[in-house]
C-alpha positions in Angstrom: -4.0 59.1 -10.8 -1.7 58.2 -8.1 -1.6 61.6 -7.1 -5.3 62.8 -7.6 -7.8 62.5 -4.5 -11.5 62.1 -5.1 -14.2 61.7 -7.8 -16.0 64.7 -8.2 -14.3 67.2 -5.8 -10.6 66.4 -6.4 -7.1 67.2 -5.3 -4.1 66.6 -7.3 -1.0 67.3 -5.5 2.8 68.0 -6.0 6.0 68.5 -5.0 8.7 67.7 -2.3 9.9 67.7 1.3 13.1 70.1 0.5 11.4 71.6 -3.0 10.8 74.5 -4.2 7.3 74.6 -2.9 4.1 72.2 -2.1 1.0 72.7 -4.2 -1.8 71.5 -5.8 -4.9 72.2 -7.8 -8.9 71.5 -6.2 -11.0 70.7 -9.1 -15.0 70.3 -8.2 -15.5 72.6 -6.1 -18.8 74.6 -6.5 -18.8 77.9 -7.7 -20.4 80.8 -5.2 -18.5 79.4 -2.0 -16.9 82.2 0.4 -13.7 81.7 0.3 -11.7 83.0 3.9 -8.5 82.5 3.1 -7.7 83.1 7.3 -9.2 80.4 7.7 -7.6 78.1 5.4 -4.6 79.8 6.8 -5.4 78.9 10.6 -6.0 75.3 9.1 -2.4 75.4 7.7 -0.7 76.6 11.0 -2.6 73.9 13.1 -0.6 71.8 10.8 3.0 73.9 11.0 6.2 72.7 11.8 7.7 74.8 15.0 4.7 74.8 17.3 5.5 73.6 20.5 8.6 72.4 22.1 6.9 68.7 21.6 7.2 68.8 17.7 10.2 69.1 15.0 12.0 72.5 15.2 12.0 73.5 11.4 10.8 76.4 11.3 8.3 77.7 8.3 5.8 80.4 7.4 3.5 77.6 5.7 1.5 80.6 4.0 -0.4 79.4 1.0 -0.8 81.6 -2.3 -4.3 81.2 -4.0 -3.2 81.3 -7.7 -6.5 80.5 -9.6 -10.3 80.0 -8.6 -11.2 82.4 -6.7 -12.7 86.1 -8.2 -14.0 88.4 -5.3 -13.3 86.4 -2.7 -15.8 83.7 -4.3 -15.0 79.8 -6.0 -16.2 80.6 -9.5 -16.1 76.9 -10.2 -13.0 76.8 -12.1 -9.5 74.6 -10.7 -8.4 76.5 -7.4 -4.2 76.6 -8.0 -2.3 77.0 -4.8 1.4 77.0 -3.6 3.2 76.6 0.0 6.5 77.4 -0.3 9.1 75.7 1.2 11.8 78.3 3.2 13.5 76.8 6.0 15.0 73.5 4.0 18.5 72.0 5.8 19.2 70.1 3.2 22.7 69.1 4.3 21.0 67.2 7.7 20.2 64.0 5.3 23.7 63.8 2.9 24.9 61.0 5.3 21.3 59.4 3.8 21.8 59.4 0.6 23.5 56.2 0.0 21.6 54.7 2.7 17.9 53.1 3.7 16.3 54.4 6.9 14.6 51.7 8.7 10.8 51.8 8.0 11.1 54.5 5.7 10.2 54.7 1.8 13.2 54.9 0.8 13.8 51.2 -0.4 10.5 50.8 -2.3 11.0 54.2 -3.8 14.3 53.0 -5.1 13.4 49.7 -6.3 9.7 51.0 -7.8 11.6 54.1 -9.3 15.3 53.2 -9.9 16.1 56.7 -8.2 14.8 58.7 -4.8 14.9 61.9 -3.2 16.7 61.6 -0.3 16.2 64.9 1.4 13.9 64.6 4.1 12.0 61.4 2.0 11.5 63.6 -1.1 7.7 62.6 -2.0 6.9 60.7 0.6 7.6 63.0 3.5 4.9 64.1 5.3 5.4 67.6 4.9 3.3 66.9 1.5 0.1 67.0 3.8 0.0 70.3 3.0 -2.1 70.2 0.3 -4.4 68.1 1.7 -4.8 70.6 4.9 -5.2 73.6 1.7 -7.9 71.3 -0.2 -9.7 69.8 3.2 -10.0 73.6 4.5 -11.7 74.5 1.3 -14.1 71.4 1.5 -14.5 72.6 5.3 -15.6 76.2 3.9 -18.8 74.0 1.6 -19.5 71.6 4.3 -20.3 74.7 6.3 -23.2 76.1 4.4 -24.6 71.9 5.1 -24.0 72.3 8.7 -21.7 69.7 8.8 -18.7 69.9 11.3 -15.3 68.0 11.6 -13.6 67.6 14.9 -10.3 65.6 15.4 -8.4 65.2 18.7 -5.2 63.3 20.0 -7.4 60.3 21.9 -3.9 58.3 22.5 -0.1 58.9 23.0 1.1 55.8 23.6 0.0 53.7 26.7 -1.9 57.0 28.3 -5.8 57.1 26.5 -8.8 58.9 26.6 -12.2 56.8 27.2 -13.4 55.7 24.0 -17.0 57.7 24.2 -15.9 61.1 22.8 -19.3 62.5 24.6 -17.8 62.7 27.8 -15.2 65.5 26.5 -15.6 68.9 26.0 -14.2 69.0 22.3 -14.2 72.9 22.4 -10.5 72.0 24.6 -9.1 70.3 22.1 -7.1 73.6 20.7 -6.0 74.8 24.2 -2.8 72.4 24.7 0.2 71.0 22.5 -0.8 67.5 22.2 -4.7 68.5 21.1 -6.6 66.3 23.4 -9.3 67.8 25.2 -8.7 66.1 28.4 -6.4 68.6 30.1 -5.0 66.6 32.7 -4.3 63.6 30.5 -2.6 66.1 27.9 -0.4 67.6 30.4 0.8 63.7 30.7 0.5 63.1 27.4 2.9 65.9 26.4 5.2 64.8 29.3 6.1 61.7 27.6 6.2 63.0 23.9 9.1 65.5 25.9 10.7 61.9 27.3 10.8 59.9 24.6 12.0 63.1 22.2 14.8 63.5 25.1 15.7 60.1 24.5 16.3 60.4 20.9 13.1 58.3 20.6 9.4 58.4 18.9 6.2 57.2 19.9 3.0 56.3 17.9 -0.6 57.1 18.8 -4.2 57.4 18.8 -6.6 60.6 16.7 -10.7 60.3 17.5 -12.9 62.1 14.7 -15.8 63.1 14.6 -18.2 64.1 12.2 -21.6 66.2 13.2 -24.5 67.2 10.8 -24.0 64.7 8.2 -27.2 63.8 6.4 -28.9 60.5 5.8 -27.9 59.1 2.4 -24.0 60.1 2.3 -22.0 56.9 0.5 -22.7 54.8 -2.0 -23.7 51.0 -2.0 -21.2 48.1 -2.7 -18.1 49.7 -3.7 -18.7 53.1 -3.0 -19.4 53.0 1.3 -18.4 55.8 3.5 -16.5 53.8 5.6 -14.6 52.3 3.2 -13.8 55.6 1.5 -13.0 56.9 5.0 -10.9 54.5 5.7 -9.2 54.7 2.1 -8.6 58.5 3.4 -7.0 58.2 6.6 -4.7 54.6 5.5 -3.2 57.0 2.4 -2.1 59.8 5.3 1.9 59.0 6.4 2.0 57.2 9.6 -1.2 55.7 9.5 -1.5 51.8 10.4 -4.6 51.6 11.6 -8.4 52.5 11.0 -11.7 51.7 12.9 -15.2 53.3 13.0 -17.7 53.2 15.3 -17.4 50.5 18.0 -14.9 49.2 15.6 -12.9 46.1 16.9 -15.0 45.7 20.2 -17.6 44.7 18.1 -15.6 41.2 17.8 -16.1 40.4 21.6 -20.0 41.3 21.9 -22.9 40.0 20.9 -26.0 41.3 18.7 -28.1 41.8 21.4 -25.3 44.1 23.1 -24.5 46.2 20.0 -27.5 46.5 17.8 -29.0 49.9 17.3 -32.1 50.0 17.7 -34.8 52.2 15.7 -36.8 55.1 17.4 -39.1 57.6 16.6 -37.7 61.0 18.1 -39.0 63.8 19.6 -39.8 65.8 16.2 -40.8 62.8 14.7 -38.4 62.0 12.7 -36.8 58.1 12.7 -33.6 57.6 14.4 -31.7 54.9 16.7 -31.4 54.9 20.4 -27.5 53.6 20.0 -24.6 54.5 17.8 -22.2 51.5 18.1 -22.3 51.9 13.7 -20.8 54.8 14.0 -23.5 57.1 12.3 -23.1 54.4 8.9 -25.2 51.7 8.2 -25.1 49.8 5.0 -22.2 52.1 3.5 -24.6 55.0 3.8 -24.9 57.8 7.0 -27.7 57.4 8.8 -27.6 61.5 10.5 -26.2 60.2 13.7 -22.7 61.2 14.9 -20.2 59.6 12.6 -17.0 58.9 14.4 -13.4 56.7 13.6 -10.1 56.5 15.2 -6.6 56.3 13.5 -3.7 55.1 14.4 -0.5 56.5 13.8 2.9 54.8 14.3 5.8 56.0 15.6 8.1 58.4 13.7 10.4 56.3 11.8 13.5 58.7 12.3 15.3 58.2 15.8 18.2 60.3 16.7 19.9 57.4 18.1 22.1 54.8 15.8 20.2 52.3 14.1 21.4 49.0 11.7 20.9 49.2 8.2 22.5 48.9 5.0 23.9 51.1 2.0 22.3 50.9 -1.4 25.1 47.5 -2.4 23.6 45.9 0.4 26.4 46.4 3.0 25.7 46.8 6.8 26.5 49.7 8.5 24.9 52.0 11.0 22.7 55.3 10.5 22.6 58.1 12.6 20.1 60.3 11.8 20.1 64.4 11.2 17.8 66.5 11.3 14.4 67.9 12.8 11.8 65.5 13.5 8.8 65.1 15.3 9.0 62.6 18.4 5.2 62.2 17.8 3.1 63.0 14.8 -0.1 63.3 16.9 -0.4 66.8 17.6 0.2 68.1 13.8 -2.1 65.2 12.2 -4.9 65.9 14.0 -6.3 69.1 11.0 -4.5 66.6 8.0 -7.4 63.5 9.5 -10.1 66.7 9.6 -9.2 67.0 6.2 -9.0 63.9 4.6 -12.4 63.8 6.1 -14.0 67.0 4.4 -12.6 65.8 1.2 -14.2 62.6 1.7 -17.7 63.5 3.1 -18.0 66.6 0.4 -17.0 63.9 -2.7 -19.6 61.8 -1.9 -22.1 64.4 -0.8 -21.6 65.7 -4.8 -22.0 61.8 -6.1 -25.4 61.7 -4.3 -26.2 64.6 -6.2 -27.4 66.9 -3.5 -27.8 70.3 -4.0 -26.8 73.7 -2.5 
């Protein structure tokens, strides 16, 4: 199960970095669902390798192949089968790895879990096997749309330079229009000025990615075992890179007090019962409570420098790697649609546990 996502709709993944191709099979998803595979396709490129000058250089098609699922251009309700296929492997950039264990890389729990590893470009672990999870999240995307519910992730933090934390002061519609994906233009233009140092220097360099979720209804998440948060936060610790999680006013809430960061309830305009704040981050209990529900991620930085670095071989010996290869100096910019995704998946699984209907 260590490769299935989900309860009710569920991804089970496969393959490898320098494989024949990435894939995986959606089970769950309801039947009658348009299915625009242009859009699951823009979902993949937001994700492709090659886009800018400020992320690795390998350069792939990343077009998926729909193999089951799907009659008329409609979900029938049956598995949806898909395949990326990998085209643009250099294979040969990690042979000086192979008897080796990158710093801060899988390859020495791999090994000792496993008693064997793929040690072209991390095998399993690399994050080219987001993939599938951009596929499956685009497809929980294309149900969460007929809810009115709507996704948006941007790059809040590269390094020292941030965003303010209140994601209401941005025009999200931005967020598309530069390399880094931060709607702030002037702080992306810095932002992707030091990506372009630190990948000069042979260096990487970890970050920040805001989400956002709009149109959620009341009642999303399950009591005890089963809260959103918990199962957001589930989602984004299993995506590579990620260290950290935090939703809503997340760890500021440890230097306030109650009085500062309760939200109160109020009866709207229509009505309806709301709260005048959102420090909870739109989840109260484990459950949404309609308002905005928003989280940040943090992302580390890239574990493979193109500079030497101290390790030691598979006996134990020290020597010194120096690594091959195209990287990203920064993960930011592509991770952004693989946290929107994680996200649908999420939202959409426990939409169907609370037995809601389309």
């Amino acid at each position: 199960m260590s490769n299935t996502f989900g309860h009710l709709f569920t991804l089970t993944t496969f393959g490898e970095s320098h494989g024949a191709a990435i894939g995986g099979v959606v089970d769950g998803m309801p039947a009658g669902i348009d299915i625009d595979l242009d859009f699951i396709q823009s979902e993949l490129n937001r994700r492709r390798p090659g886009q800018s000058k400020i992320t690795t250089s390998r350069q792939e098609p990343d077009r998926v192949e729909l193999l089951s699922g799907v009659f008329e251009g409609k979900s029938t309700g049956c598995p949806i089968g898909f395949i990326v296929r990998n085209e643009n492997q250099h294979s040969q950039d990690y042979e000086n790895m192979r008897t080796l264990f990158r710093p801060s890389h899988a390859d020495f729990t791999y090994m000792q879990k496993y008693g064997i590893r793929d040690h072209r470009g991390g095998g399993r672990s690399s994050a080219r096997i987001t993939i599938s999870r951009v596929v499956a999240g685009a497809l929980a995307k294309l149900v969460l749309r007929q809810l009115g519910v709507t996704i948006q992730a941007y790059t809040s933090q590269v390094g020292d330079i941030a965003l303010d934390r209140d994601y209401t002061k941005y025009d999200l519609s931005l967020t598309e229009q530069n390399a880094v994906r931060c709607p702030d233009p002037e702080k992306a233009a810095a932002m992707e000025q030091l990506i372009a140092d630190v990948k000069a220097s042979g260096d990487t360099i970890g970050g920040i990615i805001t989400c956002i979720v709009k149109g959620c209804p009341v009642g999303v998440g399950e009591p005890e075992f089963g809260k959103l948060h918990a199962q957001l936060g589930a989602a984004m610790l299993g995506i590579n890179a990620v260290k950290g999680f935090e939703y809503g006013d997340g760890f500021e809430f440890a230097t306030k007090r109650g009085s500062e960061v309760n939200d109160r309830f109020v009866r709207s305009d229509d009505g309806t019962i709301t709260t005048a704040t959102n420090h909870s981050g739109g989840i109260q209990g484990g459950i949404s409570n309609g308002q905005d529900i928003y989280f940040r991620v943090a992302f580390k930085p890239v574990a493979t420098l193109l500079q030497p670095q101290q390790t030691v071989d598979l006996e134990g010996n020290e020597t010194t790697l120096t690594a091959r290869g195209r990287h990203d100096p920064c993960v930011l910019p592509r991770a952004v649609p693989v946290v929107e995704a994680m996200a649908a998946m999420t939202i959409l699984d426990l939409f169907l546990s609370a037995k809601r209907q389309f």
